[in-house]
C-alpha positions in Angstrom: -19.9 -4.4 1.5 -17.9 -1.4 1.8 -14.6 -0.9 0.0 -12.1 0.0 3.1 -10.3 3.3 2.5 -6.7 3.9 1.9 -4.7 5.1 4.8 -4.0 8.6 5.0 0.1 9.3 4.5 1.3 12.4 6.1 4.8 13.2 6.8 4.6 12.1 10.6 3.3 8.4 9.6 5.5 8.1 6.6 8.1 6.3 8.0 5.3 3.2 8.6 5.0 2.4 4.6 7.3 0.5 2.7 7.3 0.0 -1.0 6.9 -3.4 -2.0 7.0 -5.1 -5.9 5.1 -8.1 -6.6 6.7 -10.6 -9.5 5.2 -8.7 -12.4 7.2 -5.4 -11.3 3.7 -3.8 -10.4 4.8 -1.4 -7.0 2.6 -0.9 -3.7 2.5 1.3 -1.0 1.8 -0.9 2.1 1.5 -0.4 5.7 4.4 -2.1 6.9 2.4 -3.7 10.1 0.2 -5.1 6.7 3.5 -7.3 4.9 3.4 -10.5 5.1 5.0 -13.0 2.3 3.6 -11.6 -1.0 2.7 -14.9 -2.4 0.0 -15.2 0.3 -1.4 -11.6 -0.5 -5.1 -11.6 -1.5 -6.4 -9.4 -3.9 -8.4 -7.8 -0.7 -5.4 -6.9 0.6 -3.7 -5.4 -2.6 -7.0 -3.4 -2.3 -5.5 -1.4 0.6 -2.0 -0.8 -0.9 -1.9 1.9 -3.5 -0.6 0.5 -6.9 2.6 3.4 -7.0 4.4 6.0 -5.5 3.0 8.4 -7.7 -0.4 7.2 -6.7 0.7 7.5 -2.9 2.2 11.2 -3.0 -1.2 12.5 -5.1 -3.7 11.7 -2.2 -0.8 12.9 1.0 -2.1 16.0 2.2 
């Protein structure tokens, strides 16, 4: 199976991510069409969020 690929942030599509903490204090950059309660989040799904800003801002164009 293929892993999905991240989406692509650029400064016109920024505005459609949210940062988001799970319980542990661990941060993710989510779509924001993507949220949902975070206590229902599969690990598939963490799989498209990147795990920090930091992480985010290194693959924006």
């Amino acid at each position: 199976m293929s892993e999905e690929k991240k989406p692509e942030i650029t400064e016109s599509t920024a505005t459609q991510f949210v940062i988001v903490r799970d319980r542990s204090g661990k941060e993710f950059v989510c779509r924001v069409s993507d949220l949902k309660d975070p206590s229902q989040l599969t690990e598939e799904e963490k799989k498209r969020c990147y795990e920090n800003v930091e992480d985010a801002l290194k693959e924006a164009p």
